[in-house]
C-alpha positions as CSV (number, residue, x, y, z in Angstrom):
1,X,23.7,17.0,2.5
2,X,24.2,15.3,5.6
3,X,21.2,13.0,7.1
4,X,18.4,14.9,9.3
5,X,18.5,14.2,12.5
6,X,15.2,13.4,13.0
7,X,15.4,10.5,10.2
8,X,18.5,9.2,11.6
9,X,16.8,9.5,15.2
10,X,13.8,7.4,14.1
11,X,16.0,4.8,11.9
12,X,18.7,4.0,14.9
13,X,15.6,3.5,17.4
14,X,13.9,1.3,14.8
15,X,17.2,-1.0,14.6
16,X,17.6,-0.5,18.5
17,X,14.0,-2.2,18.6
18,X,14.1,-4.5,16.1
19,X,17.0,-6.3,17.2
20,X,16.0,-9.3,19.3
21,X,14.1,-10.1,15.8
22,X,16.1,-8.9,12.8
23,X,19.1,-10.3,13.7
24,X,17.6,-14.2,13.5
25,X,15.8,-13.6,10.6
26,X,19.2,-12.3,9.0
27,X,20.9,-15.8,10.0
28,X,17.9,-17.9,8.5
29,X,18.3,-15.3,6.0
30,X,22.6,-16.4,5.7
31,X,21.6,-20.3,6.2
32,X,19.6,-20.3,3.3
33,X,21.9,-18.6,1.3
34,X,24.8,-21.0,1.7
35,X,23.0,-24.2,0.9
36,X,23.7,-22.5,-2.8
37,X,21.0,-22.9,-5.8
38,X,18.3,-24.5,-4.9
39,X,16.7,-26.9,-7.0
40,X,20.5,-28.3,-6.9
41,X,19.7,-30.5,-4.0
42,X,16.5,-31.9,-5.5
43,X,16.2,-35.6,-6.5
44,X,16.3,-36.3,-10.3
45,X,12.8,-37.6,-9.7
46,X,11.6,-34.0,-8.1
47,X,13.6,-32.7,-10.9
48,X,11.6,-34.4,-13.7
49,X,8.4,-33.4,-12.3
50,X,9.6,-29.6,-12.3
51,X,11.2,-29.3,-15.8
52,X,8.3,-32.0,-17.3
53,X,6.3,-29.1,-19.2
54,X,8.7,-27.2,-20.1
55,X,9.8,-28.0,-24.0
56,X,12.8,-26.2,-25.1
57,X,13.9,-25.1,-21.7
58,X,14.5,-28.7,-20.3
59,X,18.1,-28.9,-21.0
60,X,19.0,-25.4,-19.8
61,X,16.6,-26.3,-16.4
62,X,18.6,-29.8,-15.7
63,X,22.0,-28.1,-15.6
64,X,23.1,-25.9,-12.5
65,X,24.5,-23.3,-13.9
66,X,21.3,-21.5,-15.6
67,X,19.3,-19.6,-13.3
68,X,16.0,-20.2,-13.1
69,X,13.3,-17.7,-12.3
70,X,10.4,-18.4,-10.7
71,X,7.2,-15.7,-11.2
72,X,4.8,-14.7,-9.4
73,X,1.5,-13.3,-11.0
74,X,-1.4,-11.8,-9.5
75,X,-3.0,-11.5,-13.2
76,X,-6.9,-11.8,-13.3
77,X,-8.5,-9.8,-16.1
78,X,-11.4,-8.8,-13.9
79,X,-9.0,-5.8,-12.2
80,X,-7.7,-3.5,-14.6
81,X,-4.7,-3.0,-12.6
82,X,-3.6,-6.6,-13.3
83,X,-5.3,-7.5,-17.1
84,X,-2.1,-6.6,-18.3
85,X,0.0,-9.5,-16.5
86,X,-1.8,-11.7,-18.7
87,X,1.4,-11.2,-21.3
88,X,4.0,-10.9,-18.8
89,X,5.2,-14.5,-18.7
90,X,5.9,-14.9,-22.2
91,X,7.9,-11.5,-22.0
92,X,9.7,-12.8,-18.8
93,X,10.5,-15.9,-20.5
94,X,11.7,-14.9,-23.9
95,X,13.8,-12.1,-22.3
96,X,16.1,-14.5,-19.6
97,X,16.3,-16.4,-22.4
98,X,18.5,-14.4,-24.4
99,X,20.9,-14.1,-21.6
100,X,20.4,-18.4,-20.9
101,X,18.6,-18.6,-18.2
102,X,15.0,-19.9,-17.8
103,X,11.6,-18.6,-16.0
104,X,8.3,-20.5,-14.6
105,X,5.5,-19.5,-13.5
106,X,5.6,-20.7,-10.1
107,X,2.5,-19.7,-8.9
108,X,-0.6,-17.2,-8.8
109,X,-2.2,-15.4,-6.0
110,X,-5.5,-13.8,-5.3
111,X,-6.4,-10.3,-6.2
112,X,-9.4,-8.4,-5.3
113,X,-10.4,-4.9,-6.3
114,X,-11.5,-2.6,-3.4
115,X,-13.1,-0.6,-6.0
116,X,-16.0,-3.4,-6.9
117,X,-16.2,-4.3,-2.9
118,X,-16.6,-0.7,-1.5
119,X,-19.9,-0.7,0.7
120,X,-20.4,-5.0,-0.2
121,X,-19.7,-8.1,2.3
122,X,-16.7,-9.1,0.3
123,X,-15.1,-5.9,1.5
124,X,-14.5,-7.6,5.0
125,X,-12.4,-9.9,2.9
126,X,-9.9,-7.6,1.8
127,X,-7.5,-6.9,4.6
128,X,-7.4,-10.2,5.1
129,X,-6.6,-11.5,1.4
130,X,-3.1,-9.6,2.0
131,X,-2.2,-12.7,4.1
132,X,-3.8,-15.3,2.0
133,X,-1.6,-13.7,-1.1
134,X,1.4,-13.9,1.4
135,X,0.5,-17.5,1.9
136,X,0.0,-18.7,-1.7
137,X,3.2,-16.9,-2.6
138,X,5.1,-19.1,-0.6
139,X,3.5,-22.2,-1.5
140,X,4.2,-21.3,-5.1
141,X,8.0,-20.4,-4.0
142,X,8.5,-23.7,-1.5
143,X,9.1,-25.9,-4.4
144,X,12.4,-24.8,-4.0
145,X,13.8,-24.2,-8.0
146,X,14.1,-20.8,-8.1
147,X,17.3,-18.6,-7.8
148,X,15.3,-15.6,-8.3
149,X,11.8,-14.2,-8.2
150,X,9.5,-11.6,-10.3
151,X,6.5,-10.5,-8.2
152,X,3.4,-9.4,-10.8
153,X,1.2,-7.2,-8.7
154,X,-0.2,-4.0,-8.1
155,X,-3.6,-3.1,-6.5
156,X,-4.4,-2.7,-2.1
157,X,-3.6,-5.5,-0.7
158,X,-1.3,-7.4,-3.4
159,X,2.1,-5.4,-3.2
160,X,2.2,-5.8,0.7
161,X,1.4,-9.4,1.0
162,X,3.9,-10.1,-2.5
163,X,6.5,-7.9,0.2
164,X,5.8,-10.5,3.1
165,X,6.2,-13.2,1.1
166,X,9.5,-12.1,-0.7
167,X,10.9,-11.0,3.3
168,X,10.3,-14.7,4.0
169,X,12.0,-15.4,1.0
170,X,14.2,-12.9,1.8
171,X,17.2,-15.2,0.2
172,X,16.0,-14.8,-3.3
173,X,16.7,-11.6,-5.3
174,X,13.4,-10.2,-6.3
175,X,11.9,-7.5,-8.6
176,X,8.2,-6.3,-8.8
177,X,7.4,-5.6,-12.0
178,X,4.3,-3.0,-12.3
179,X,1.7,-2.9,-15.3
180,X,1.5,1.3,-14.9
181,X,-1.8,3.3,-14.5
182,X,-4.8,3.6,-17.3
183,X,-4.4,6.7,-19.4
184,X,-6.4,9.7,-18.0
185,X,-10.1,9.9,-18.5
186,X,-13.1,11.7,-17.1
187,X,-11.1,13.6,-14.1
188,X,-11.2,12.5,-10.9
189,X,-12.6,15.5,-9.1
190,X,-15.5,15.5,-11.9
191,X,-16.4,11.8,-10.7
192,X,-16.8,12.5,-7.3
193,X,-18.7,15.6,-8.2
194,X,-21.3,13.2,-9.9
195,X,-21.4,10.9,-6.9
196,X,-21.9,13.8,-4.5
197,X,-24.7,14.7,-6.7
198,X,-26.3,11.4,-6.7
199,X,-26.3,10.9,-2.9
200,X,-28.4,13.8,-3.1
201,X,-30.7,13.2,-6.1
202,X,-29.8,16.0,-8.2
203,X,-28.6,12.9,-10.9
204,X,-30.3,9.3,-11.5
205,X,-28.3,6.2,-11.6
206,X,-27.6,6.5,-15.7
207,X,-25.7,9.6,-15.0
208,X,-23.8,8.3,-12.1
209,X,-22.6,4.6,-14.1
210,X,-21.9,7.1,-17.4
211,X,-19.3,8.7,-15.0
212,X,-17.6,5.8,-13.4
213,X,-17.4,4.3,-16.9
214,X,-15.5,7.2,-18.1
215,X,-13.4,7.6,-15.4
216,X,-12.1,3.6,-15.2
217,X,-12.1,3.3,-18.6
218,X,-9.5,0.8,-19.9
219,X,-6.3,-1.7,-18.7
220,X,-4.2,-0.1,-16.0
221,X,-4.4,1.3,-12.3
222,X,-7.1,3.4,-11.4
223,X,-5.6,7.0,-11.7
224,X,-6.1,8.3,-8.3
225,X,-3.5,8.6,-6.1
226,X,-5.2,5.5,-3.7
227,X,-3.5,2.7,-2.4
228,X,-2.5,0.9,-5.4
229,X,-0.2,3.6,-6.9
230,X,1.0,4.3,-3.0
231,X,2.2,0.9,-3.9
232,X,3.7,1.5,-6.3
233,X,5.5,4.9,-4.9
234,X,6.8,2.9,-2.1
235,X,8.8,0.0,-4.3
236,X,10.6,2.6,-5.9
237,X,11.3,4.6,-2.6
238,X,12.1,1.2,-1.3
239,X,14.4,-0.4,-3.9
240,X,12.3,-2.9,-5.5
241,X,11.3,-1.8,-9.3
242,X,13.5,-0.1,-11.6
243,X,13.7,3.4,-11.4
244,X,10.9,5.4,-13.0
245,X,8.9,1.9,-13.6
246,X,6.0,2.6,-11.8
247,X,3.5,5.1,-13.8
248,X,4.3,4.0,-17.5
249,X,0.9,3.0,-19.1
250,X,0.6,-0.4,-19.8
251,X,0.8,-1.8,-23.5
252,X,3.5,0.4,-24.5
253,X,6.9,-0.3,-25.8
254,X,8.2,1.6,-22.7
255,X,6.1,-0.7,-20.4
256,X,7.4,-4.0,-21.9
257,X,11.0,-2.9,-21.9
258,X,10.8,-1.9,-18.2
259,X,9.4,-5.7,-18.2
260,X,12.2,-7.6,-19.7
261,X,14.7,-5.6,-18.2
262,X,13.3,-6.1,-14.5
263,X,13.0,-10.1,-15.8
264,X,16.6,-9.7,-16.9
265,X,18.3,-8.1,-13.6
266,X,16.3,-10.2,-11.5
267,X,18.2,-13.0,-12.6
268,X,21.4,-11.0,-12.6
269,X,21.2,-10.4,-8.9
270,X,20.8,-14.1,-8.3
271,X,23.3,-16.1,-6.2
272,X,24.9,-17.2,-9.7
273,X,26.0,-14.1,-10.6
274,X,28.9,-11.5,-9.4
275,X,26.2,-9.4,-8.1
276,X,24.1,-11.5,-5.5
277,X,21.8,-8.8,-3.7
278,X,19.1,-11.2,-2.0
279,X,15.8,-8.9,-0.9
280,X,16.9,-9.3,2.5
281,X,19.7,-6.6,1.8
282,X,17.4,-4.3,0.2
283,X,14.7,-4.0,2.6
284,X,16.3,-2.9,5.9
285,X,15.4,-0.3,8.8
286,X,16.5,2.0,6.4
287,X,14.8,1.4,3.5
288,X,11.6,1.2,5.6
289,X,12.2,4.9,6.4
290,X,12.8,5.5,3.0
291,X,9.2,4.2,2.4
292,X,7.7,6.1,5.5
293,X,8.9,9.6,4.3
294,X,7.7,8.9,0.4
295,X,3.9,7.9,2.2
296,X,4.4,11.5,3.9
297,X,5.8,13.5,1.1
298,X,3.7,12.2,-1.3
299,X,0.3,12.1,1.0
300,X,-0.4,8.8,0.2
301,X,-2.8,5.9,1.4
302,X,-3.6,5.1,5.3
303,X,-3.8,1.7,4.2
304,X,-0.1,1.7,4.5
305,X,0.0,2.7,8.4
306,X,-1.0,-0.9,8.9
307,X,0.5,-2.6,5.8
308,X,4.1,-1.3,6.5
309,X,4.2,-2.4,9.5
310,X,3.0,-5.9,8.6
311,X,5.8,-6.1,5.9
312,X,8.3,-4.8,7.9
313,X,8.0,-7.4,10.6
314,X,8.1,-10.2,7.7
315,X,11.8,-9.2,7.8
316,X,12.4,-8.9,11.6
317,X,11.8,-4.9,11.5
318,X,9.3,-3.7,14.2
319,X,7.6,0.1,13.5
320,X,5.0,1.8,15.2
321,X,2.4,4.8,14.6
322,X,5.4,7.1,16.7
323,X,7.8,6.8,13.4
324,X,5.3,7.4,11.4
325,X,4.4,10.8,13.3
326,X,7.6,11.9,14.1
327,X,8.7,11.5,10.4
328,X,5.4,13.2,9.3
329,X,6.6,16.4,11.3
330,X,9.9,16.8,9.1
331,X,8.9,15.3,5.9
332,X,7.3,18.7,3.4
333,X,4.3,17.5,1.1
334,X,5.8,18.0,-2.0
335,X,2.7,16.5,-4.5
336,X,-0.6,17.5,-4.7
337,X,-2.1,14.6,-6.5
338,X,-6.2,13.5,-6.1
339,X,-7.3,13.2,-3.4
340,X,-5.3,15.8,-2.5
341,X,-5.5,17.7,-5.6
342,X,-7.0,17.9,-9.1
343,X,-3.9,15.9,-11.1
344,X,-3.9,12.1,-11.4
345,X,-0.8,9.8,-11.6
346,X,-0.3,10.7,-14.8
347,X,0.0,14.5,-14.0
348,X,1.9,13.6,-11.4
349,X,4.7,11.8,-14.1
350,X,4.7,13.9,-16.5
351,X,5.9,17.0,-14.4
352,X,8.7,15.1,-13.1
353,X,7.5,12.5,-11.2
354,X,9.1,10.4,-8.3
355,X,12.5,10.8,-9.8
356,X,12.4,14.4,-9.4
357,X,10.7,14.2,-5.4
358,X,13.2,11.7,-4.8
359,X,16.0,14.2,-5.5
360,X,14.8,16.5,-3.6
361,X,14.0,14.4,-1.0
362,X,17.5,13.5,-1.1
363,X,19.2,16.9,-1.4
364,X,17.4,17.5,2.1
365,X,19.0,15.2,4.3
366,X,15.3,13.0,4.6
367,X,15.9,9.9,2.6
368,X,19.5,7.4,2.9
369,X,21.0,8.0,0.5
370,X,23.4,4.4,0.9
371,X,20.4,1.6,0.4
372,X,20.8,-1.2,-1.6
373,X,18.3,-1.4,-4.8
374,X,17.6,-3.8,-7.4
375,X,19.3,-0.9,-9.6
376,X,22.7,-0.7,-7.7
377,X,24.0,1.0,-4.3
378,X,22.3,3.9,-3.6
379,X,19.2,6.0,-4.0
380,X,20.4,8.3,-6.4
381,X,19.7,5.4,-9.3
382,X,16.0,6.6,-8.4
383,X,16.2,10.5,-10.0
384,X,16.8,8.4,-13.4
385,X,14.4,7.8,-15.8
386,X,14.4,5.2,-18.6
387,X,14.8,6.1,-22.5
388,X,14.3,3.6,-25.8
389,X,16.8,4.7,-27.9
390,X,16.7,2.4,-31.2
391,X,15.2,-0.4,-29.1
392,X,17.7,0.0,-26.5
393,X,16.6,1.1,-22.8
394,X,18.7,3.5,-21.1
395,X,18.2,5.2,-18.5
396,X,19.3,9.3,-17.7
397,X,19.3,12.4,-15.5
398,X,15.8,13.8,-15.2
399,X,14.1,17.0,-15.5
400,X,16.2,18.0,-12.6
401,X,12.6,20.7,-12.3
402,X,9.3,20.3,-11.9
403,X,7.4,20.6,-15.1
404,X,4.3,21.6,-13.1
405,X,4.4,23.5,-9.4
406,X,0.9,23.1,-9.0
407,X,1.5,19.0,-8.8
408,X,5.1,18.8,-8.0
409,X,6.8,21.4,-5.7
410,X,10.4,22.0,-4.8
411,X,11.1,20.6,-0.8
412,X,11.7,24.3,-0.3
413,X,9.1,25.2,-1.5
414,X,6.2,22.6,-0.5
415,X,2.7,22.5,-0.2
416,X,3.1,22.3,3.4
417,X,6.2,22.0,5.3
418,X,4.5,18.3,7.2
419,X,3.6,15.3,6.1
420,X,0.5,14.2,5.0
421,X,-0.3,11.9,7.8
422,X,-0.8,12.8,11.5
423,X,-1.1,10.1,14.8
424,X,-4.0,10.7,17.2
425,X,-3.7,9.5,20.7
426,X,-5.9,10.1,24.2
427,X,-8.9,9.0,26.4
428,X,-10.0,7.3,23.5
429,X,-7.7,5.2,22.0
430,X,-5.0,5.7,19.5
431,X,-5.6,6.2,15.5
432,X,-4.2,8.2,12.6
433,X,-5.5,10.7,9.5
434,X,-4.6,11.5,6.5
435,X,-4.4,15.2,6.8
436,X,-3.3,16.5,3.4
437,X,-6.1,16.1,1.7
438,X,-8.1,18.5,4.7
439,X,-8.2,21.7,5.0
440,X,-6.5,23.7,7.9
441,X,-10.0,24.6,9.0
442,X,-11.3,21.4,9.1
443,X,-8.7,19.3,11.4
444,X,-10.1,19.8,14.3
445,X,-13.4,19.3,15.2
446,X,-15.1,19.3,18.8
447,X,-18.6,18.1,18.5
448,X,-21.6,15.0,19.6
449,X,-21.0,11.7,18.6
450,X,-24.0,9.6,16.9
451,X,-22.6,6.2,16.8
452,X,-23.3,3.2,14.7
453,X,-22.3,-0.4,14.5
454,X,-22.6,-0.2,10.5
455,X,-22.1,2.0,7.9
456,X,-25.4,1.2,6.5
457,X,-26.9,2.6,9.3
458,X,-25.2,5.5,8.8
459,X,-26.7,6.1,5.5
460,X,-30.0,5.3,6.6
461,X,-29.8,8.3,9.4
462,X,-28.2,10.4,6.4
463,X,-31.3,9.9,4.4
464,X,-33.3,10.6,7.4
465,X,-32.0,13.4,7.9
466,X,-31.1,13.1,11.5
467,X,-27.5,14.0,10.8
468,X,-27.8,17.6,11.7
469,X,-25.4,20.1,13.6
470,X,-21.9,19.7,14.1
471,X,-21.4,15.6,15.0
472,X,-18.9,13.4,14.5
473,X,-19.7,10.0,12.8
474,X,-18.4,7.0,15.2
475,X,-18.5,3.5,13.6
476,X,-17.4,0.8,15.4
477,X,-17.0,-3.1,15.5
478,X,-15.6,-2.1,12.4
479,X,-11.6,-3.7,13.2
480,X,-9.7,-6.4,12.2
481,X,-11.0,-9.3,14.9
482,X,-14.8,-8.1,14.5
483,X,-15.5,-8.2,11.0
484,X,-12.0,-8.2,8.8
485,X,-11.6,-4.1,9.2
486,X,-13.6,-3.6,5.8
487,X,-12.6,0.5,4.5
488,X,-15.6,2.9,4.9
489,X,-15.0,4.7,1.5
490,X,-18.8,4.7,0.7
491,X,-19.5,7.1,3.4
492,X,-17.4,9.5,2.1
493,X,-19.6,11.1,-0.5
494,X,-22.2,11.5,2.5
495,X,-20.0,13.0,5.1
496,X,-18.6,15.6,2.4
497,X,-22.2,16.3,1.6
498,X,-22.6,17.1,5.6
499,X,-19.6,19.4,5.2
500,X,-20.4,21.3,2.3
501,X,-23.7,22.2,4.3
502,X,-21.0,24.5,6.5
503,X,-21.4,21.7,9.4
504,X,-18.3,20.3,11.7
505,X,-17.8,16.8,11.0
506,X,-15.7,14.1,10.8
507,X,-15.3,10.3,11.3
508,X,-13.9,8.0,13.8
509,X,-13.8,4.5,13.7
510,X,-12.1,1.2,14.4
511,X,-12.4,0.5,10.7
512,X,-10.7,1.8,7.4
513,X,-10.9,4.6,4.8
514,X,-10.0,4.3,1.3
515,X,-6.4,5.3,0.0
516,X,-8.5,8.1,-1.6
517,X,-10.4,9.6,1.3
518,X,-10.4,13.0,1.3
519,X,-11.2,16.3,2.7
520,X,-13.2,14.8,6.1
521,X,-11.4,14.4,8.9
522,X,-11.3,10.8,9.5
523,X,-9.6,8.9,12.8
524,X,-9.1,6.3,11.8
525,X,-8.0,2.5,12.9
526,X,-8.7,3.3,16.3
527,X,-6.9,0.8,18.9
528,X,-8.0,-1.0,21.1
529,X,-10.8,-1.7,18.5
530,X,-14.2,-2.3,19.8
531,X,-14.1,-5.6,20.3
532,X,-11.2,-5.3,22.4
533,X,-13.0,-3.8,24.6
534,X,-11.3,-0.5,23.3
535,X,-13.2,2.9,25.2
536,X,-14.7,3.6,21.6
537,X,-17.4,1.0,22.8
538,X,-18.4,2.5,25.7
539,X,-19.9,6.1,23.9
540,X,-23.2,7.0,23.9
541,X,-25.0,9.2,21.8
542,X,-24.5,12.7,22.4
543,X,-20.9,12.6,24.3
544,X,-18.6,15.2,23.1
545,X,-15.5,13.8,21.6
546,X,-12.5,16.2,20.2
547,X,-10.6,15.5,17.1
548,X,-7.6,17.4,16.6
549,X,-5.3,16.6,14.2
550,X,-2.8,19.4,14.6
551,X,-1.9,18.5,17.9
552,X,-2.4,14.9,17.8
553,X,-5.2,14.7,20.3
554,X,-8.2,11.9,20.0
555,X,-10.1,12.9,23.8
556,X,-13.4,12.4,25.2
557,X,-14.4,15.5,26.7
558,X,-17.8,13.9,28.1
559,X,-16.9,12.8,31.8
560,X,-17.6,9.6,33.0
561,X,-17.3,7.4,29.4
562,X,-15.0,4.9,30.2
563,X,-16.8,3.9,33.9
564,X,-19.7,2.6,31.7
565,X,-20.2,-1.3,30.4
566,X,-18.2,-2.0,27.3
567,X,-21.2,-2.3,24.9
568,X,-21.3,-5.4,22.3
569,X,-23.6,-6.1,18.7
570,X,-24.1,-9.1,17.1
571,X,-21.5,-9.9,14.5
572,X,-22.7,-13.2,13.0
573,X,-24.2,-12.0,10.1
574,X,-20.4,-10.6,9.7
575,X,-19.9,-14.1,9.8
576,X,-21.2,-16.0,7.0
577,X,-21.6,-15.7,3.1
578,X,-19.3,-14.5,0.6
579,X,-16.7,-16.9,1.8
580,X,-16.7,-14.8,6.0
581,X,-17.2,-18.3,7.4
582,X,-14.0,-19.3,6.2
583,X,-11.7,-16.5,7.3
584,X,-12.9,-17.3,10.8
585,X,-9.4,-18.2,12.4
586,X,-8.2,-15.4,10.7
587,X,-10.7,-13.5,12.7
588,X,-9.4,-14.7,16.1
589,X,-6.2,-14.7,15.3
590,X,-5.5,-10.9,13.8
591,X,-3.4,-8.5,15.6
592,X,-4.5,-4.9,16.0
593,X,-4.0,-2.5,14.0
594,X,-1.1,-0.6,15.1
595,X,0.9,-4.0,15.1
596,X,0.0,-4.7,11.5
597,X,-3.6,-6.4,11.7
598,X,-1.6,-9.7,10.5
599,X,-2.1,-13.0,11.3
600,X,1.3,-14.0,11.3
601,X,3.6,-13.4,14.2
602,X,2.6,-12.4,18.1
């Protein structure tokens, strides 16, 4: 099947952008490479102090010719996600061992669970925290003894800043290695049915922790299809785990042999081998794509509208919203998984998984088929999945079917012939929705705005009931330079509330949504941001505002809006506690959204 045109449209303007910045990063990219293994060059002194702790792996460490690989672990045992990575190094270790090479633990980075910030102050640390991991990564990395690298993460914000820092890095062959979701427990759809019902008092507080108890329940990735296992979607789509690595459940034989193996070819790939593939060749303009059209086939997380973008210009690769969107319009939905459905990421693999949507995807003319992948040349390595046969992993043809149509459909056959995400641009400002998880009826809304400056006064007129008709919800001051663009996920149970009542509604704001919101409309990451002086801070109460998602269109109707003063609040209680004071550069140094929200780079 040959390429659509539409995907090779989008990739050669991509390239035609990136050009003036690609191309220098691929010569630092080249310079680094042909200074040869690095901790070569190293005095015997700098040496010593590297190989001092490590026992029986001295001798092997003070010769040249044994790679060395260096890991990086975002293990805390306080995210369930991540508990497991408290047993990878050992793994790593023992299995580059018996093919004589070495590993180290070169460093750890920061990991914080949106899940246990939703609705708190830390929250406003989150988006940020994926440049501080990018950050610590590269401390850990600038020692300079590594000839390859294993990247232990999993959850929001970890992946994409691990991503950054292995683009900067981009010399070094690297592998993420996954821990896999929990097992299944109390169904997600049954949770939020519980929360809905405590929002509203038809269920005390016992009732609501009894739930969330039994829905996060043991080690592993929450089981929602949410940012963390759009993650995890997008480093298979991309190149950068083994094939079918991502949604094997941690502490199984399965999930350590996935382990060693990554360990192992990590060090294979390194510039001491016959098969040097540095992470610089594997995440190009095309690959990127790649990633874009598994986020729409898959309906995955808005987190990664901004993320992408951030990682992609780690490597010299501009993208906009306009890639997204235009890819969105060709790309089928081809998984119904929670939010956007009853199943959970364990469904979702058992009925055929990403192997099987990758085939597909692939047999349509939307994905390259010609990347390069920590598994070999070419995408196809990706409809495999791994076997333990006598202790031996292998890996073979998939299903070739899905096991389950109601989770996994067919590309001709899809849920809905567009993506699951859709760009919004007009008097107000550009943003973007997630879409699949609404229903047809629900995308566009025309209706007054009541507007806040916090989400907590949105609850508050919620439990006043002053949220009445058909409105649409505004928070702003809610973006990257005014308060660290903390996600709005607690408002969600409330808005739904609104909409199950038969009312219009739906949000708009500067700020972000969980990877699992749902079935409001939500416009979202609205640029310019208030504090920019963006027209979203110059509504009023009771203007009329249209949100259409099926044609794209974010408009004040209300005449007259943007002639008004560009209203401000007072952010310093943004400002302090829970560690705020000292992201304060980041704060003035951020980009907007639709540029990343990093602060590296212009």
């Amino acid at each position: 099947m040959s390429l659509n045109p539409i995907v090779e449209q989008v990739t050669k303007r991509i390239i035609a952008r990136s050009a003036a910045t690609r191309g220098p990063y691929l010569e630092r990219m080249a310079a680094a490479t042909s200074k040869g293994p690095a901790r070569a060059h190293l005095s015997c002194s700098g040496q010593a102090h590297a190989y001092a702790a490590s026992g029986a792996d001295k001798d092997s460490l003070a010769t040249t010719n044994a790679g060395n690989l260096g890991i990086i672990t975002a293990y805390n045992d306080m995210l369930s996600a991540h508990q497991p990575f408290e047993t990878y190094p050992d793994i790593i270790r023992d299995a580059v061992r018996q093919i004589g090479g070495t590993a180290q633990v070169a460093g750890g980075v920061p990991a914080m669970c949106d899940g246990v910030t939703q609705g708190e102050a830390g929250m406003e640390l989150s988006l940020f925290s994926r440049d501080v991991i990018a950050l610590a990564a590269s401390v850990a990395l600038s020692h300079n003894t590594f000839d390859a690298a294993v990247y232990l993460g999993v959850c929001d914000k970890i992946v994409p800043g691990l991503v950054i820092a292995a683009q900067t890095f981009g010399h070094l062959p690297s592998v993420f290695l996954p821990a896999g979701p929990m097992t299944s427990g109390l169904s997600n759809d049954e949770k939020a049915k519980v929360r809905q019902q405590f929002a509203t008092g038809e269920v005390d507080r016992a009732a609501l922790m009894a739930a969330e108890m039994a829905a996060y329940h043991g080690p592993g990735t929450c089981t929602f299809y949410g940012t963390a296992n759009t993650n995890q979607m997008l480093m298979e789509f991309m190149g950068l785990h083994l094939p079918a690595a991502s949604f094997v459940t941690p502490n199984t034989d399965m999930r350590a042999a996935l382990t060693r193996e990554g360990a192992q070819r990590a060090l294979s790939l390194s510039a001491l081998g016959e098969s040097y593939t540095p992470v610089c060749d594997i995440l190009d303009e095309r690959a990127f794509v790649n990633g874009i059209v598994g986020l729409n086939a898959t309906g995955g997380s808005t987190n990664l509208l901004i993320h992408l973008i951030a990682m992609a210009r780690a490597g010299g690769i501009l993208l906009d919203w306009h890639d997204f969107a235009e890819l969105s319009e060709v790309t089928p939905l081809l998984a119904r998984v929670y939010p956007n459905g009853l199943a959970d990421v364990n469904h979702f693999h058992a009925a055929g998984g990403l192997g099987y949507m990758i085939g597909q995807l692939l047999e349509v003319g939307l994905l390259h088929p010609d990347t390069q992948t920590v598994a070999g040349q070419g995408l196809h390595h990706y409809t495999q999945e791994p076997q333990l046969i006598d202790g031996t992993l292998i890996w073979k043809e998939g299903a070739g079917q899905s096991l389950n149509t109601k989770i996994l459909r067919p590309a001709n056959d899809p849920f809905q012939p567009t993506g699951g995400l859709s760009r919004l641009t007009g008097s107000l400002g550009t943003a973007v929705m997630k879409i699949s998880a609404v229903a047809p009826e629900h995308r566009t809304v025309e209706a007054p705005v009541r507007v806040f400056s916090t989400q907590d006064d949105v609850k508050a007129a919620f439990k006043a009931g002053e949220l009445t008709g058909d409105v649409i919800v505004v928070v702003r001051f809610q973006g990257p330079k005014a308060n660290g663009m903390p996600e709005l996920h607690s408002l969600t149970p409330l808005l739904a509330i609104l909409q199950g009542r038969g009312q219009k509604v739906a949000l708009v704001t500067d700020g972000r949504m969980s990877g699992a919101s749902g079935k409001v409309p939500a416009a979202i990451h609205v640029c310019p941001e208030a504090v920019d002086g963006g027209p979203i801070a110059q509504l009023q109460d009771g203007d009329i505002l249209r949100v259409d998602a099926e044609t794209g269109v974010l408009e004040i109707i209300t005449k007259g809006v943007t002639d008004r003063p560009i209203a401000t609040t007072d952010l310093a209680p943004n400002h302090f506690g829970t560690g705020r004071e000292l992201f304060a550069n980041f704060r003035q140094k951020v980009g907007a959204a639709d540029t990343g929200a990093t602060i590296f780079g212009d």
